[in-house]
C-alpha positions in Angstrom: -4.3 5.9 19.2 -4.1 5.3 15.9 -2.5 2.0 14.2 -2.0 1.0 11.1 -1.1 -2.4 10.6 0.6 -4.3 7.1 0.2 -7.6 6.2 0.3 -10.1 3.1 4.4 -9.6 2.3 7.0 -11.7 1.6 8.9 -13.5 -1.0 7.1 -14.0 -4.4 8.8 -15.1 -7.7 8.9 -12.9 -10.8 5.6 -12.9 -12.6 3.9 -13.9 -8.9 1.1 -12.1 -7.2 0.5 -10.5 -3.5 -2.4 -8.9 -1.7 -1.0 -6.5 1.2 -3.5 -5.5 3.5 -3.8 -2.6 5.8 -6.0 -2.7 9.0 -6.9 0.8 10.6 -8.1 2.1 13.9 -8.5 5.0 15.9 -9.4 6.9 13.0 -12.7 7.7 11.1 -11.7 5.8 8.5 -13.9 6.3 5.8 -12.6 10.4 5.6 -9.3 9.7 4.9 -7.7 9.1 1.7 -5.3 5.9 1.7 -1.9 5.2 0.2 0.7 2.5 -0.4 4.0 3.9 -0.5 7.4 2.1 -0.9 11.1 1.8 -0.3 14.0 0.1 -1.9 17.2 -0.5 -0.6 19.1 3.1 -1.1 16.1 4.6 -2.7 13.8 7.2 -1.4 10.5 6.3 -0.5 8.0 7.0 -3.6 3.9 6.9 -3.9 3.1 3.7 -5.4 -1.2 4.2 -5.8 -3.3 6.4 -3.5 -7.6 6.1 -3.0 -9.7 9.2 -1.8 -12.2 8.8 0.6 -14.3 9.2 -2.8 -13.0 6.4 -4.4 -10.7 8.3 -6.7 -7.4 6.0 -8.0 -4.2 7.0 -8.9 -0.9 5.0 -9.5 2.9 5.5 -10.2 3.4 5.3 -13.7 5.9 1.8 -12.9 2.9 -0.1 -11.2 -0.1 0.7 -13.6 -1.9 -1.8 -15.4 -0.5 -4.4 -12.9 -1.3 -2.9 -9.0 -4.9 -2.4 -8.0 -5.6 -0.7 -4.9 -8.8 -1.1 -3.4 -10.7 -0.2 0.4 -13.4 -2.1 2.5 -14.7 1.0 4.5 -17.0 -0.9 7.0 -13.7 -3.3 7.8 -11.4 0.0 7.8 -8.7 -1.4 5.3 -7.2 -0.8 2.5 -5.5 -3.4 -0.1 -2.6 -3.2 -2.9 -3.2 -6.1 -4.9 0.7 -6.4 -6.7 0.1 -8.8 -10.4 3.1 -9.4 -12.8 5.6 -8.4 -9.7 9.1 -7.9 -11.0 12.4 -7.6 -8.8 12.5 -4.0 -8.9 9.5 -3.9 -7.0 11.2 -5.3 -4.3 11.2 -3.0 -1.1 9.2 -2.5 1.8 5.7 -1.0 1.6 4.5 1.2 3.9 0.3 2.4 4.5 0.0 5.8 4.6 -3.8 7.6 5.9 -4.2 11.3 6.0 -6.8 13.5 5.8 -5.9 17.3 5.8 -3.2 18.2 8.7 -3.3 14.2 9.9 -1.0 11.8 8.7 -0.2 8.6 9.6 2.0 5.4 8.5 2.3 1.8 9.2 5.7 0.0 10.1 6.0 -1.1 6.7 6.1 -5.0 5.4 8.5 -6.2 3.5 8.1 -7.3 -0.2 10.7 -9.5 -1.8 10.5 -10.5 -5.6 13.3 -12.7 -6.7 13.5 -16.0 -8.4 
């Protein structure tokens, strides 16, 4: 079974930092490519940076130069470090892992920025 599991949310003032983690199992971790996605209130849920099994990074164009996300292979987790948060960045953050026709999500953590 797999599971995906969030952590590292919460409240944060603007111009604060968080480090969301995201523990895997049940999956051969190391082939799949990771993802942090996100969703505000009334918004759809957008790609906010996404790592290859390869190491390849990409970000949405309202998070670069401030998010770095990262993976530990041999602890099967992937991180979204979040500098210079601002309240639109607000919303809750889900993992995503998928490697060809398998995809799977976390619960999703909760990320509040406000003063």
């Amino acid at each position: 079974q797999v599971q995906l599991v969030e952590s590292g949310g919460g409240l944060v003032q603007p111009g604060g930092s968080l480090r969301l983690s995201c523990a895997a199992s049940g999956l051969t971790f190391g082939s799949y490519a990771m993802a942090w996605y996100r969703q505000a209130p009334g918004k759809q849920r957008e790609l906010v940076a996404r790592i290859t099994s390869g190491g390849n990074r990409n970000y949405a164009d309202s998070v670069k130069g401030r998010f770095t996300i990262s993976r530990d292979n041999a602890k099967a987790t992937v991180y979204l470090q979040m500098n210079s948060l601002k309240p639109e960045d607000t919303a809750v953050y889900y993992c995503n892992a998928y490697y060809i026709v398998m995809d799977y999500w976390g619960i999703g953590i909760l990320v509040t920025v406000s003063e």
